[in-house]
C-alpha positions as CSV (number, residue, x, y, z in Angstrom):
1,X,0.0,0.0,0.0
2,X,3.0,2.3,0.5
3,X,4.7,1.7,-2.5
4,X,1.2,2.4,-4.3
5,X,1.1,5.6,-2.2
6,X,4.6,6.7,-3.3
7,X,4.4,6.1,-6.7
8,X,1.2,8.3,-7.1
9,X,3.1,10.8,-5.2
10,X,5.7,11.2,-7.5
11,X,3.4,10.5,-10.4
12,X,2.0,13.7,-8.9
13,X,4.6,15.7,-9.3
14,X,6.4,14.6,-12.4
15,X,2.9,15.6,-14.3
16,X,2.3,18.9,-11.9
17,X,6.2,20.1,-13.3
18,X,5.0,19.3,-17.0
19,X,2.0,21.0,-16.6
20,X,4.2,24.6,-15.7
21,X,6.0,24.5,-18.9
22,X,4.1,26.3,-21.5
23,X,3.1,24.7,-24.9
24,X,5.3,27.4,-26.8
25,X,8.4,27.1,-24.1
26,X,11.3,27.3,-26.6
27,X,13.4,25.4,-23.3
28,X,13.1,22.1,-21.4
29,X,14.9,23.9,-18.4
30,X,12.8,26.4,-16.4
31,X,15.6,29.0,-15.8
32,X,19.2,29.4,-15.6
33,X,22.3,31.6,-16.7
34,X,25.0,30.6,-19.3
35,X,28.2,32.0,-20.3
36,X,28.8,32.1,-23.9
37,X,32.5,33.3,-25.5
38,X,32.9,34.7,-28.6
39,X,36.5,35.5,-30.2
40,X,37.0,38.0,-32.7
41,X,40.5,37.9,-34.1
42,X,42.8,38.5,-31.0
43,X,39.8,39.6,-29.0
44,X,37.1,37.4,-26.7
45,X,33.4,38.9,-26.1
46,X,31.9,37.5,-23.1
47,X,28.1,37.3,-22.8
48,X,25.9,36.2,-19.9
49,X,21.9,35.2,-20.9
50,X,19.4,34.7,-18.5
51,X,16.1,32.8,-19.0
52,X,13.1,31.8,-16.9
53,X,9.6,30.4,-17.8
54,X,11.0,27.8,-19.9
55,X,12.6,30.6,-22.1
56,X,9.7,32.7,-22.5
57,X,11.4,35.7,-20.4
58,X,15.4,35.9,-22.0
59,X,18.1,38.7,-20.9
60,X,21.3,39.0,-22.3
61,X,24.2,41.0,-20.3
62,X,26.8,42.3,-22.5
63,X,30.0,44.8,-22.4
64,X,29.7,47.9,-24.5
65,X,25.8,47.5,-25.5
66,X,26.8,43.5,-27.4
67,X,27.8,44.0,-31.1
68,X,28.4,47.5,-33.2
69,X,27.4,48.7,-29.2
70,X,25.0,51.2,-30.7
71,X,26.9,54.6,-28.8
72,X,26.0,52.2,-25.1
73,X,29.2,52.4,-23.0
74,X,29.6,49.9,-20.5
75,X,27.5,47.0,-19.6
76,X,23.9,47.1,-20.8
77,X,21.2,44.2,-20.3
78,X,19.0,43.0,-23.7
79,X,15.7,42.1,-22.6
80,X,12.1,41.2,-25.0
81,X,9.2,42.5,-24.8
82,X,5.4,40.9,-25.1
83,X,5.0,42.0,-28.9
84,X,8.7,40.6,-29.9
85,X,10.9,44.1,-29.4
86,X,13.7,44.4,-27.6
87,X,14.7,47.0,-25.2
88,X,18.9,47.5,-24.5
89,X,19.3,49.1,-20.9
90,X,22.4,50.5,-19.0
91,X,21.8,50.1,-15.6
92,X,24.2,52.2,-14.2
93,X,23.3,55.2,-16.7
94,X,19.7,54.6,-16.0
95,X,18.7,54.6,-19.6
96,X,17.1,52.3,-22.3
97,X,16.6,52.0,-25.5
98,X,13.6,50.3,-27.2
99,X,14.5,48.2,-30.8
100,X,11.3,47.1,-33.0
101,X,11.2,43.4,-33.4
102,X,13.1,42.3,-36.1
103,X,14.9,45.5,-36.0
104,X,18.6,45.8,-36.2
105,X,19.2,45.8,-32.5
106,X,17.1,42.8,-31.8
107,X,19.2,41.2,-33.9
108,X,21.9,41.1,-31.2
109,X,20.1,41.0,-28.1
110,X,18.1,38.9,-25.9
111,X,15.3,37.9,-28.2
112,X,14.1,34.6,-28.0
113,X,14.9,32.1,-31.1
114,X,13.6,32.0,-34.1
115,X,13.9,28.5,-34.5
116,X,11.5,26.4,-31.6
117,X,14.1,23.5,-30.7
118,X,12.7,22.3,-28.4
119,X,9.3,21.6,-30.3
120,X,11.3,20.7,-33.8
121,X,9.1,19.9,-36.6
122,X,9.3,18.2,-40.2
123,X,8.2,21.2,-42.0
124,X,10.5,23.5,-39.8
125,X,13.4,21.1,-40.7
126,X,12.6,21.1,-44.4
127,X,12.3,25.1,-44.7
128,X,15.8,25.1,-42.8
129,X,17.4,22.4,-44.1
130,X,18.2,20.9,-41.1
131,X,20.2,17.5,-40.3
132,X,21.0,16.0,-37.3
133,X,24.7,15.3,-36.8
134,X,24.9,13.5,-33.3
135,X,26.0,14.3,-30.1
136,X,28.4,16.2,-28.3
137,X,29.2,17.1,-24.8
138,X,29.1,21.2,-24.5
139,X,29.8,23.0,-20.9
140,X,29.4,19.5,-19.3
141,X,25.5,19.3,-21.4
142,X,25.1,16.7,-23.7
143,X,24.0,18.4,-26.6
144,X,22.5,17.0,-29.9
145,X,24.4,18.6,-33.4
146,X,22.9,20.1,-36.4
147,X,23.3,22.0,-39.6
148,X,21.2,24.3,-41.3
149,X,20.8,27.1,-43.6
150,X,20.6,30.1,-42.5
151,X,19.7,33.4,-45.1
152,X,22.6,36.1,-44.1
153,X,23.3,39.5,-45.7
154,X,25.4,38.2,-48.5
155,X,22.7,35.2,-49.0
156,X,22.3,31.6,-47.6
157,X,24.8,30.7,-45.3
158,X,26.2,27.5,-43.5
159,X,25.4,26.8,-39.8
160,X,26.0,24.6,-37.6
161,X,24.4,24.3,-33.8
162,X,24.6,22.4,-30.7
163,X,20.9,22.5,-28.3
164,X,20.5,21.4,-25.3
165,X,16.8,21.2,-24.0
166,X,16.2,23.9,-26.6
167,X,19.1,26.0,-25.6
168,X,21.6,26.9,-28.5
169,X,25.3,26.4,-26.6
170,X,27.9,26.8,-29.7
171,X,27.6,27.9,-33.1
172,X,29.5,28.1,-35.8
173,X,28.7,30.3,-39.2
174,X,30.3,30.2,-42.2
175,X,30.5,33.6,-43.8
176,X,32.4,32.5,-47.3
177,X,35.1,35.5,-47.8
178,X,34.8,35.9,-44.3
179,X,35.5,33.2,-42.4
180,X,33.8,31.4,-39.9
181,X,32.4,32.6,-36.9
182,X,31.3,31.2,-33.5
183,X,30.3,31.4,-30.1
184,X,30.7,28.4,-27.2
185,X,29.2,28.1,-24.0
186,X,32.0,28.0,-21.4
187,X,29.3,27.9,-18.6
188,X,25.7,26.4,-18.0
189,X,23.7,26.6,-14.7
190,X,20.0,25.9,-14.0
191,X,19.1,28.1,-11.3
192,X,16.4,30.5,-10.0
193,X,16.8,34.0,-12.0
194,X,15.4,37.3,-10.0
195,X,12.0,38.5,-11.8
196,X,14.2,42.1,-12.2
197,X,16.3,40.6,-14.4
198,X,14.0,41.0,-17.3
199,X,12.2,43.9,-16.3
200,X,12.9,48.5,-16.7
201,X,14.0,49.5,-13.3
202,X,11.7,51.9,-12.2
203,X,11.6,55.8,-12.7
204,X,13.8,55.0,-15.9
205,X,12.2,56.1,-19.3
206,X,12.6,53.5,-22.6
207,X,13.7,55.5,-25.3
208,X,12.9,54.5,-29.1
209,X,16.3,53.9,-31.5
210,X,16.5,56.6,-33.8
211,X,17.8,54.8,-36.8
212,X,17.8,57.7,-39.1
213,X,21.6,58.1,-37.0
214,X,22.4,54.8,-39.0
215,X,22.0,56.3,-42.3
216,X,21.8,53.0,-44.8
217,X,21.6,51.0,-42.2
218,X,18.9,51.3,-40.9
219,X,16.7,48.6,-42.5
220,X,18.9,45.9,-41.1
């Protein structure tokens, strides 16, 4: 009778966990923070994301406002909206600045994916041309390998990814002339992230990008 008892238990909770994910959750892990490293040339970019609700809620913490900056000094902290935009704030400087989604400086923040791993479909794998390479340990996660196609400024381009639950830890693009570029997770924790994390602090105003100061670029 107690081993009855016990197993309903934990039946219990196994299915009351799997009911808290949401259906769109882009990550099997609730929340957490991972370290990515990026080297360009002689030169390493350290980036910190934060996620919670299954990936739902993402934050990215970056020196110098990520890539290209975008005039930020400092540290500055990428979060995403409800409707998709993303807004780049500098703490210390108490300012932030709001991107449109798909704009050019949610392309470098802490948007969520455009790709669902964690729910990957047939159709999603034809449009992308994905293929699944095997597996490969990444920050002590075992994570699965792919390659895809990606559409990049000068056209398709070569990717290839390593997800774990969902969570992209290393990439690697090829950019032709270029050369190829990546990023690697050097750290991975699944841990409770502060609700602040991916909110404005109070009293401090969201600015919208004025990309007319980008002259051509500002369709990016």
């Amino acid at each position: 009778m107690k081993k009855m008892f016990l197993a309903a238990a934990l039946l219990a909770v196994v299915s009351l966990a799997n009911a808290q994910a949401p259906a769109d959750a882009p990550y099997g892990v609730k929340s957490g923070v991972y370290t990515m490293s990026m080297a360009f040339g002689d030169n390493e970019m350290i980036t910190e994301y934060y996620f919670d609700n299954y990936g739902l809620k993402t934050a990215q913490v970056s020196e110098g406002g990520g890539m290209m900056g975008m005039g930020q000094e400092g540290k500055t902290r990428t979060i995403t909206d409800k409707d998709g935009a993303t807004i780049r704030i500098n703490d210390e400087a108490k300012t932030a600045t709001k991107f449109p989604a798909g704009g050019f400086g949610g392309g470098f923040g802490g948007q969520r994916p455009q790709i669902n791993w964690n729910k990957l479909t047939d159709q999603v794998k034809k449009d992308n041309n994905i293929k699944e390479l095997g597996k490969e340990t990444i920050a002590g996660k075992e994570c699965t390998k792919y390659s895809m196609t990606t559409e990049g400024f000068q056209g398709p381009q070569e990717q290839t990814v390593w997800i774990y639950k969902g969570i992209q830890l290393k990439s690697e693009t090829s950019m032709g002339d270029f050369g190829t570029f990546g990023a690697t997770c050097k750290k991975f924790e699944e841990k409770d992230v502060p609700a602040s994390m991916f909110e404005v602090p109070a009293g401090v105003k969201v600015e919208e990008f004025d990309f007319s100061q980008m002259g051509g670029f500002g369709g990016f």
